[in-house]
C-alpha positions, -999 to 999 in steps of 0.1 A, spaced: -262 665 -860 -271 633 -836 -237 619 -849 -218 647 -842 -234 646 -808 -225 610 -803 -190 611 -809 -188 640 -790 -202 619 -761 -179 590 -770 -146 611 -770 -159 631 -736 -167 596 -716 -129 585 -731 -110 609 -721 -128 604 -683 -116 570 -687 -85 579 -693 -83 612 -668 -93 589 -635 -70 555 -642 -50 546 -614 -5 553 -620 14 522 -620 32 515 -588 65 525 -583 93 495 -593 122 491 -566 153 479 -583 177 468 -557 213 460 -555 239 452 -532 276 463 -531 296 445 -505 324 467 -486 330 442 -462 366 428 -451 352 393 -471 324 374 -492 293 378 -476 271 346 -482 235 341 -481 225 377 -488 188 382 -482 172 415 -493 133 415 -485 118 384 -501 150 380 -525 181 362 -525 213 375 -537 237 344 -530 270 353 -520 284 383 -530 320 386 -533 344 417 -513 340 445 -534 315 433 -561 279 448 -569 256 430 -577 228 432 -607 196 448 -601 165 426 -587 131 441 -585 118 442 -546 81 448 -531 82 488 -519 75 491 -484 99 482 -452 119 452 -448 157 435 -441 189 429 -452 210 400 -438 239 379 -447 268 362 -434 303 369 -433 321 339 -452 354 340 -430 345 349 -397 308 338 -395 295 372 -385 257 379 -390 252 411 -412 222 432 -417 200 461 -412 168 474 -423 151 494 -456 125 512 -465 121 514 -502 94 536 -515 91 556 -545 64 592 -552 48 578 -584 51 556 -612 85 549 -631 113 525 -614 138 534 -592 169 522 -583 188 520 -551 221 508 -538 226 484 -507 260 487 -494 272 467 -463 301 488 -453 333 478 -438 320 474 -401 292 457 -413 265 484 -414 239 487 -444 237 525 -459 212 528 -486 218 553 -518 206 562 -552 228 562 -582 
């Protein structure tokens, strides 16, 4: 009986363990597709750097902090600074992937795939 009553207490203080640990956060996966009339260099997303990212190319994912921050690059041809701001968040735990596009005139719209 007192081993019965011990395991029971070992499985009951496991699962309370288990019931009050903390969810992961969220992962923001970022990339950047450029729309822009040329190469865009020195892309900046956050704390990251992207390089130079070609007209028309997307770029491969990169894992950035959640939270607020910026976007900037500049145009290859005409010297233009580029750039706008984010905020990347996500509800719970599990990744989550978003889409950076600098449009034509130079705006940033962010989207989900």
């Amino acid at each position: 009986m007192k081993k019965e009553f011990t395991y029971m207490l070992l499985a009951g203080l496991f699962l309370m363990v288990i019931s009050c640990k903390k969810n992961a956060p969220p992962v923001i996966q970022v990339r950047v597709y450029n729309q822009y009339s040329e190469a865009i260099n020195k892309v900046v997303v956050g704390p990251d750097t992207f390089g130079t990212v070609n007209m028309g190319q997307t770029t491969s994912y990169m894992v950035i902090p959640e939270g607020h921050g910026n976007v900037s690059g500049i145009g290859a041809k005409d010297g233009d600074t580029l750039g706008g701001s984010y905020n990347f968040s996500g509800s719970s735990s599990g990744t989550y992937d978003f889409t950076i596009t600098i449009t034509s005139t130079g705006t940033v719209n962010l989207t989900t795939p």
